[in-house]
C-alpha atoms as one frame of an Amber mdcrd trajectory, in Angstrom:
protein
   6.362  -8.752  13.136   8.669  -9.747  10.217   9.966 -13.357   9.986  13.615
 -13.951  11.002  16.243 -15.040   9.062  19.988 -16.285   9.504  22.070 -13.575
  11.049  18.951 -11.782  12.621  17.781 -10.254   9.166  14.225  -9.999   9.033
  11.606 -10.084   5.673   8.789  -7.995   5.677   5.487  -9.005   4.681   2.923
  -7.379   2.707   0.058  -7.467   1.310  -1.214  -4.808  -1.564  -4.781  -5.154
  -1.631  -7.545  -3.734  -4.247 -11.411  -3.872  -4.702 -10.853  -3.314  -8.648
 -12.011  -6.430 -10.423 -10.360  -5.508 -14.134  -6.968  -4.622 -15.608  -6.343
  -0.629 -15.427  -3.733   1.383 -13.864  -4.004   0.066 -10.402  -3.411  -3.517
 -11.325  -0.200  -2.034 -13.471   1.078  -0.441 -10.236   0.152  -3.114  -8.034
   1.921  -5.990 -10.112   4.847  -3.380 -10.691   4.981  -2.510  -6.644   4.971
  -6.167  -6.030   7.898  -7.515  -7.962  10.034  -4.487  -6.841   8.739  -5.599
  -3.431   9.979  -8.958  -3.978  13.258  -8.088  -5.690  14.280  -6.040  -2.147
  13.147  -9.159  -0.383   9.989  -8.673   0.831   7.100 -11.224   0.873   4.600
  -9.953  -1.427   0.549 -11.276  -1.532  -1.492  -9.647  -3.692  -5.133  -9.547
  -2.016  -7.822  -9.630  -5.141 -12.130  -9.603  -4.643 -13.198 -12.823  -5.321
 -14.697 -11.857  -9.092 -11.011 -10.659 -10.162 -10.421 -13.529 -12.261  -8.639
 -12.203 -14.968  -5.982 -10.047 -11.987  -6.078 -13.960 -10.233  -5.021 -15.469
 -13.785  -2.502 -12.249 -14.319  -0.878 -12.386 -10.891  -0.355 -16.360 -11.421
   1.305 -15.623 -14.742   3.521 -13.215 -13.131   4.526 -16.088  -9.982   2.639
 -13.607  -7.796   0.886 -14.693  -4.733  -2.214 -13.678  -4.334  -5.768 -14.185
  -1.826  -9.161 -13.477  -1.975  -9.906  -9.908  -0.271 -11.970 -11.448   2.660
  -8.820 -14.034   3.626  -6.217 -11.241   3.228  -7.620  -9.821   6.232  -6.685
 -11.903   8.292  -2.838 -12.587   7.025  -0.108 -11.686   8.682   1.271  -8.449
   7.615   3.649  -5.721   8.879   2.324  -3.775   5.658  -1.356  -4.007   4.995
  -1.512  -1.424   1.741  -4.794  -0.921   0.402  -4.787   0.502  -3.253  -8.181
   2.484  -4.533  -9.626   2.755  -7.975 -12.339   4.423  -6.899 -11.755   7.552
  -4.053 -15.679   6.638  -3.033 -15.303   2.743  -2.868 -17.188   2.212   0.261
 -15.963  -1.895   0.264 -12.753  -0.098   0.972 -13.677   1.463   4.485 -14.762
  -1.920   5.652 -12.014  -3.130   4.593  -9.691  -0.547   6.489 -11.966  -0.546
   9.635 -12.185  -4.568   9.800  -8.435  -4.615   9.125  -7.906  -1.975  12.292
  -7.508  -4.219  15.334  -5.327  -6.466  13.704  -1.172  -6.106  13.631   0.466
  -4.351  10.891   0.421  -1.015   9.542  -2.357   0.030   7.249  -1.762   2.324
   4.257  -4.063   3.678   1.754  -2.875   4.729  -1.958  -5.199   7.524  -3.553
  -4.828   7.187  -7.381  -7.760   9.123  -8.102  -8.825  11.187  -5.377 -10.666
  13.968  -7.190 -14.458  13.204  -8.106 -17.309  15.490  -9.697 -18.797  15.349
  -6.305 -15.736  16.884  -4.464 -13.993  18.456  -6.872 -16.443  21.058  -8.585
 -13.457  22.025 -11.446 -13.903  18.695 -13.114 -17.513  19.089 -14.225 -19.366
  22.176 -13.587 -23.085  22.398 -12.687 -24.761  21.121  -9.753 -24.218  18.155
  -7.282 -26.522  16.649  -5.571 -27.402  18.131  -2.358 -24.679  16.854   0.366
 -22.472  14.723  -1.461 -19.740  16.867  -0.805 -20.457  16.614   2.543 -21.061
  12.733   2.278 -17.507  12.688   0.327 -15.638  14.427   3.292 -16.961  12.622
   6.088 -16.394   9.267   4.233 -12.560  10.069   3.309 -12.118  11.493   7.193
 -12.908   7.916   8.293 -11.105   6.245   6.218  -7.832   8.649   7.237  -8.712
   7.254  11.091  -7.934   4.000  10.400  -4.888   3.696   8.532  -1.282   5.006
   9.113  -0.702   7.068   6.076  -2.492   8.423   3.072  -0.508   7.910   0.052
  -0.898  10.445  -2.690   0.793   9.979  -6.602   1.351  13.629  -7.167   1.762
  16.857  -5.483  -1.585  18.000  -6.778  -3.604  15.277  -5.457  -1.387  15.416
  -2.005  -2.192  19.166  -2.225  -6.353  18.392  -2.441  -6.454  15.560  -0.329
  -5.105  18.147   2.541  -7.218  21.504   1.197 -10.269  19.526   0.605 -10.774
  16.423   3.219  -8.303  18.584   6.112  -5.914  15.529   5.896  -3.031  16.709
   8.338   0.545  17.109   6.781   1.994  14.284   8.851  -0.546  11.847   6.843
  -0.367  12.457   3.395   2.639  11.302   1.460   3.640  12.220  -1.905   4.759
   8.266  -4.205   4.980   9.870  -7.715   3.552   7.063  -9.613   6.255   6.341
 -12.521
């Protein structure tokens, strides 16, 4: 899967993907993941929606590749590494599911995993009726189709386990710096 290089040394390719379309904390990370990527050798793409122009206009700043969403698809990857903004983007499970059949490993990045409608200590009062329900089946199939479930803290690896019954083998802990 990687490319070969002199002396049977291989790169690896991949591609951090997001559905956010502004600057925030994922873009930090992802631009921040990416050149540490690239200074360990890796080929790095960045794979932004289409309506991400000011991310486009960042990432070419920072001499980072990047691809619309819908192209990244279909790149060659050994790392396919989808980060969310939003725990209940539902672009994101077509993304993971059309991404399943094709080589590469897929990994999803939780920033945020808690919401009012799973998480009842955030906001009390009432939810509407089956959204936590909705909530749990949606994050069990997105946990089908990728490799591992990357959490940035203990606490949210602890609730993505409790709450969607993510196994232990799954879930990862990345502290995000």
């Amino acid at each position: 899967m990687a490319r070969p290089l002199a002396g049977g040394a291989h790169v690896m390719r991949v591609v951090l993907a997001t559905t956010a379309c502004g600057p925030g904390g994922v873009w930090r990370h992802l631009r921040d993941l990416a050149a540490g990527l690239r200074l360990e050798g890796c080929s790095v793409v960045l794979a932004l929606p289409a309506s991400a122009a000011a991310l486009q206009a960042s990432a070419d700043d920072d001499g980072l590749a990047w691809t619309p969403l819908g192209r990244a698809l279909r790149t060659r990857a050994d790392v396919w590494h989808l980060h969310l903004h939003d725990t209940y983007d539902r672009q994101a499970l077509g993304l993971l599911a059309a991404r399943g059949a094709l080589p590469g490993i897929s990994i999803l990045t939780e920033h945020l995993p808690r919401t009012n409608a799973s998480d009842p200590s955030l906001l009390p009062g009432p939810r509407r009726l089956g959204a936590g329900l909705a909530k749990l089946a949606f994050k069990r199939a997105q946990a089908r189709l990728v490799r591992r479930v990357i959490a940035v803290s203990e606490d949210s690896r602890d609730f993505l386990r409790a709450r969607y019954r993510l196994g232990e083998d799954l879930v990862r802990v990345v502290p995000n710096g």
